[in-house]
N, CA, C and O atoms as a GROMACS GRO file, in nm:
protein
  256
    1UNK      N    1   8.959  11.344  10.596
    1UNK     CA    2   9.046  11.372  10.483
    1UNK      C    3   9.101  11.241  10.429
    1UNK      O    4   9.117  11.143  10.503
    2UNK      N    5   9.131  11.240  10.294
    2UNK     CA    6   9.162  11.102  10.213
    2UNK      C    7   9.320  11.079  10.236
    2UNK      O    8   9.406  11.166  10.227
    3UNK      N    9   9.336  10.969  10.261
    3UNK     CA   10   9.461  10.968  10.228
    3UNK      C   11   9.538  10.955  10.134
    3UNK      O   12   9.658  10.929  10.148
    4UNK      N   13   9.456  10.979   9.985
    4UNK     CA   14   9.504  11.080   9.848
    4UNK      C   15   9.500  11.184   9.819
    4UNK      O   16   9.418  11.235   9.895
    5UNK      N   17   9.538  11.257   9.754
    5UNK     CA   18   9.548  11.381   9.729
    5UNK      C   19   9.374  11.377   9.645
    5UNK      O   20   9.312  11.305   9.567
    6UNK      N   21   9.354  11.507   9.723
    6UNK     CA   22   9.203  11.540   9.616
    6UNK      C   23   9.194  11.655   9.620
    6UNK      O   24   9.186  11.742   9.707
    7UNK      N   25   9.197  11.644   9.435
    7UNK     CA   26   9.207  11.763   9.346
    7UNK      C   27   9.090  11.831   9.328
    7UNK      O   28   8.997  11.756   9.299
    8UNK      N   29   9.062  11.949   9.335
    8UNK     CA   30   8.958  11.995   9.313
    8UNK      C   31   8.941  12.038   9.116
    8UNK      O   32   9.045  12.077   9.062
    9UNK      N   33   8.842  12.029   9.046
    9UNK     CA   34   8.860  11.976   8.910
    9UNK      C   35   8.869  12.084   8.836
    9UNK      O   36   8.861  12.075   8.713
   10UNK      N   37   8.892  12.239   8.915
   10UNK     CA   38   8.929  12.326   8.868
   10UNK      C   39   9.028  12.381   8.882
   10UNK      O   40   9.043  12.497   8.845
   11UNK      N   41   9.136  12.299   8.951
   11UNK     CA   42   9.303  12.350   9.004
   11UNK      C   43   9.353  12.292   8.863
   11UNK      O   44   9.304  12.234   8.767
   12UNK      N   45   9.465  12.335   8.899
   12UNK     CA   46   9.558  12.290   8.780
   12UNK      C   47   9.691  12.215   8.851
   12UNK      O   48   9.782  12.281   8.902
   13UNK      N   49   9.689  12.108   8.849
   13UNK     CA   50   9.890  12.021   8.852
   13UNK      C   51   9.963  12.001   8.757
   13UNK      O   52   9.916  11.928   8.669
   14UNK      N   53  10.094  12.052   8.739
   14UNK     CA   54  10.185  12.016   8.655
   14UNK      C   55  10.208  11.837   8.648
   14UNK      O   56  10.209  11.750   8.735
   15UNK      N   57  10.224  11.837   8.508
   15UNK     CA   58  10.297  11.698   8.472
   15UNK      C   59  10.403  11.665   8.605
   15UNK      O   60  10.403  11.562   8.672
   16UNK      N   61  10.452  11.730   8.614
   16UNK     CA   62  10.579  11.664   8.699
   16UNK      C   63  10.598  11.745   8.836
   16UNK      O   64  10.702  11.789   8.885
   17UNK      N   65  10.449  11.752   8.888
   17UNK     CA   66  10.467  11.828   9.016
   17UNK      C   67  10.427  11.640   9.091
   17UNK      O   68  10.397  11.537   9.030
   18UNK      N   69  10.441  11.656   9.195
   18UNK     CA   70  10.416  11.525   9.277
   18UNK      C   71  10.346  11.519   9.426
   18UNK      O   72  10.389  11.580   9.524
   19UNK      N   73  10.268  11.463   9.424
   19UNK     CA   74  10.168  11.503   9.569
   19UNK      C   75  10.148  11.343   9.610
   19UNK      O   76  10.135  11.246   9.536
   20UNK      N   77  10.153  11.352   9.778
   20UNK     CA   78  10.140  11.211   9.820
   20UNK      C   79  10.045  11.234   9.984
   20UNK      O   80  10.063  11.287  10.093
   21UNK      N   81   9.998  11.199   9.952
   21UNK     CA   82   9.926  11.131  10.107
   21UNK      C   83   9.804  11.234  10.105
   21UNK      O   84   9.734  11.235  10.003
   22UNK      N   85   9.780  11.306  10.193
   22UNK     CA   86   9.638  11.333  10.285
   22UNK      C   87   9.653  11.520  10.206
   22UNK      O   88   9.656  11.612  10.287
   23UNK      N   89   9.658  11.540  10.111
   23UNK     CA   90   9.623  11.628  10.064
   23UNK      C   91   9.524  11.716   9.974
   23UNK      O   92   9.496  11.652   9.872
   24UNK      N   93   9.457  11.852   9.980
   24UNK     CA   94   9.373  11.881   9.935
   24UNK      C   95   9.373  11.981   9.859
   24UNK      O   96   9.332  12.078   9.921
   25UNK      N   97   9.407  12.012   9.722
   25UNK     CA   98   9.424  12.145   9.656
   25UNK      C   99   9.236  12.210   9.607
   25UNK      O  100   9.133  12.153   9.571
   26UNK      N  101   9.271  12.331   9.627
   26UNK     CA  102   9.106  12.410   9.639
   26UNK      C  103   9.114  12.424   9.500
   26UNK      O  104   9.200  12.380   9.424
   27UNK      N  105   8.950  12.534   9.459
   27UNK     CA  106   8.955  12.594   9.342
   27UNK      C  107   9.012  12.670   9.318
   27UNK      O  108   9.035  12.761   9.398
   28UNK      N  109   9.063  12.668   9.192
   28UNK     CA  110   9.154  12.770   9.077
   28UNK      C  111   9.272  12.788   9.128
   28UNK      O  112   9.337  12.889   9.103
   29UNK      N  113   9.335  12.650   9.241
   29UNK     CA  114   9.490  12.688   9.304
   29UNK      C  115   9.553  12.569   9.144
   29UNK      O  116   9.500  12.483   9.074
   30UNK      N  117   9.656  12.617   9.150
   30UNK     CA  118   9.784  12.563   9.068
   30UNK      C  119   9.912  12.494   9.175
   30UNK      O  120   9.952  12.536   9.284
   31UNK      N  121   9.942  12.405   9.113
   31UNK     CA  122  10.093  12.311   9.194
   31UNK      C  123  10.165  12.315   9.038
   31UNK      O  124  10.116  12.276   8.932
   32UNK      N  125  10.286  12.373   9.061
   32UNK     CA  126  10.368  12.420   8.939
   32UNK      C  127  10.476  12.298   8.912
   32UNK      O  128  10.481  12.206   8.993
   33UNK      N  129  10.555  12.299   8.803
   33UNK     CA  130  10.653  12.232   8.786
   33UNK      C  131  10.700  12.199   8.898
   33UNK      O  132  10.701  12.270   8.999
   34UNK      N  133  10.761  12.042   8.884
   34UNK     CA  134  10.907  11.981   8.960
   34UNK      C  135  10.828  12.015   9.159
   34UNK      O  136  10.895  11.963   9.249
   35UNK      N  137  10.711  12.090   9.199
   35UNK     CA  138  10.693  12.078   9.317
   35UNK      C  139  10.659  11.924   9.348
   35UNK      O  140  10.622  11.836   9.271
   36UNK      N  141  10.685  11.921   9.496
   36UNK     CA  142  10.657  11.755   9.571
   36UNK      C  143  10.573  11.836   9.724
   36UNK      O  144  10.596  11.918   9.813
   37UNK      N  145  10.497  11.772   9.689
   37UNK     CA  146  10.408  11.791   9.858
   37UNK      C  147  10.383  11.694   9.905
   37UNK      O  148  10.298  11.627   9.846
   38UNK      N  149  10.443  11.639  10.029
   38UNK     CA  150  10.432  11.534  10.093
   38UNK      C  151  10.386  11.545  10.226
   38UNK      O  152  10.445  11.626  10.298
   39UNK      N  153  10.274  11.468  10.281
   39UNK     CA  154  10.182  11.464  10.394
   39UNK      C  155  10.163  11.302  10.442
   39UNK      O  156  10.075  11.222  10.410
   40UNK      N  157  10.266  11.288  10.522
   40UNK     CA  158  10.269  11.136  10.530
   40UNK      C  159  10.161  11.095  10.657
   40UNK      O  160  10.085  10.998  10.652
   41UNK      N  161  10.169  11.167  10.741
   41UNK     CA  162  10.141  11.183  10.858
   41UNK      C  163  10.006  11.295  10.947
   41UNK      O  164   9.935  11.277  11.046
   42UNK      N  165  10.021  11.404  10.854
   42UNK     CA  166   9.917  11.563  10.860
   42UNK      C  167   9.862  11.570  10.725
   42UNK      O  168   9.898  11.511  10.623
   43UNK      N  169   9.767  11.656  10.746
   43UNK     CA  170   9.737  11.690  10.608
   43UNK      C  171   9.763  11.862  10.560
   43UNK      O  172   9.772  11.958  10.637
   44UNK      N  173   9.770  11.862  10.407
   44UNK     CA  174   9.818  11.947  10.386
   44UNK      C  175   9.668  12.032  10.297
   44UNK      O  176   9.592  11.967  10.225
   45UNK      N  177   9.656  12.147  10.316
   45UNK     CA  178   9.541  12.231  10.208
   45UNK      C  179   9.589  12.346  10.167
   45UNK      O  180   9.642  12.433  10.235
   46UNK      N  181   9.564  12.344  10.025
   46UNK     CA  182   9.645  12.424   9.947
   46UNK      C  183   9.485  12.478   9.893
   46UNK      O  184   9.392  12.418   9.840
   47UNK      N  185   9.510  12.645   9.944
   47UNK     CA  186   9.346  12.741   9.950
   47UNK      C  187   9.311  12.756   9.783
   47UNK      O  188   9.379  12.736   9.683
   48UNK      N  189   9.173  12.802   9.803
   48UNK     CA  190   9.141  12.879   9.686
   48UNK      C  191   9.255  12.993   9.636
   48UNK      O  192   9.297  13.093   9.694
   49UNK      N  193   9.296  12.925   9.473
   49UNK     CA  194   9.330  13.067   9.401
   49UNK      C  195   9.474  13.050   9.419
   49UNK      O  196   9.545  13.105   9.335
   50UNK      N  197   9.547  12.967   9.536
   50UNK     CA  198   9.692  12.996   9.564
   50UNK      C  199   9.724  12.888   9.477
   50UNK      O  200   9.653  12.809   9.417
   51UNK      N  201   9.895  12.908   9.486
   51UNK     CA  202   9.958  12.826   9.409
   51UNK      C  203  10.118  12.824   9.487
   51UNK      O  204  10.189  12.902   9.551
   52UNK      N  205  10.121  12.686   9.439
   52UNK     CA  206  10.289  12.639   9.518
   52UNK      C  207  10.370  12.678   9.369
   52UNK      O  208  10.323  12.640   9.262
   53UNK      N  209  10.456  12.733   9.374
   53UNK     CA  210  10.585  12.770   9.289
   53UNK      C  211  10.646  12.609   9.253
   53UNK      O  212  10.625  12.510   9.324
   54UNK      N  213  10.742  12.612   9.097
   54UNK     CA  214  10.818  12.566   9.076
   54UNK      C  215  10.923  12.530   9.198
   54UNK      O  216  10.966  12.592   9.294
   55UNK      N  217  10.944  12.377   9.138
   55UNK     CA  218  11.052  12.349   9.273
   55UNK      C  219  11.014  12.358   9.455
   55UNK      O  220  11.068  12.334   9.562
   56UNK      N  221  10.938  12.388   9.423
   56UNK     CA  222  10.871  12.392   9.624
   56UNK      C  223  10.876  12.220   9.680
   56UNK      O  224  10.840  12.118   9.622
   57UNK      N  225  10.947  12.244   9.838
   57UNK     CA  226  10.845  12.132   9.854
   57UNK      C  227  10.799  12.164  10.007
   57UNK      O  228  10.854  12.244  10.083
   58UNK      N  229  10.698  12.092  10.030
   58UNK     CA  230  10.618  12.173  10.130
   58UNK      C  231  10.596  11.960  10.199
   58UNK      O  232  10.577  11.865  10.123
   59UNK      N  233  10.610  11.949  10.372
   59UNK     CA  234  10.653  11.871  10.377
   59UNK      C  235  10.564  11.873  10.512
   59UNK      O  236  10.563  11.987  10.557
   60UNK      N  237  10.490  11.783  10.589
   60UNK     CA  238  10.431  11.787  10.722
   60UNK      C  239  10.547  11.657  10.827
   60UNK      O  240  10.564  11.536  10.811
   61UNK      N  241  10.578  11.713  10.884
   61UNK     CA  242  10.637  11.629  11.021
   61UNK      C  243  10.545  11.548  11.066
   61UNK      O  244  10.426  11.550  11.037
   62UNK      N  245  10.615  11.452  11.161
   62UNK     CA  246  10.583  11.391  11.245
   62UNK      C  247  10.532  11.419  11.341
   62UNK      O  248  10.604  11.504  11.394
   63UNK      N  249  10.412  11.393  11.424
   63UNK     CA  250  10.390  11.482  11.526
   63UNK      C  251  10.472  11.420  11.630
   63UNK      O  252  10.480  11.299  11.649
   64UNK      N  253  10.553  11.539  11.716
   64UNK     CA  254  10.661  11.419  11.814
   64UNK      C  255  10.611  11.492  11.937
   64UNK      O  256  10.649  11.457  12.049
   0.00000   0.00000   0.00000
């Protein structure tokens, strides 16, 4: 997994949604307004078809 976000070229991201590190959005998922998904450490996959809501933020820990 990259440690950029990779978009699949049929999802959709809002202007002002924000994604950082080791993440993977599928086909036909959406990341809505003002969301932040941050994967500093894990990675995060966001499935076919789903979508993160406005304002979400979805966040991977540290593994301790």
């Amino acid at each position: 997994m990259s440690a950029t976000p990779v978009v699949d070229p049929s999802a959709w991201i809002a202007p002002t949604a924000q994604l950082f590190g080791a993440i993977a959005i599928g086909p036909d998922a959406s990341v809505w307004h003002q969301a932040v998904l941050r994967a500093e450490c894990q990675e995060i996959r966001i499935g076919r078809m789903s979508n993160v809501q406005d304002f979400v933020m979805v966040h991977v820990p540290y593994d301790g």
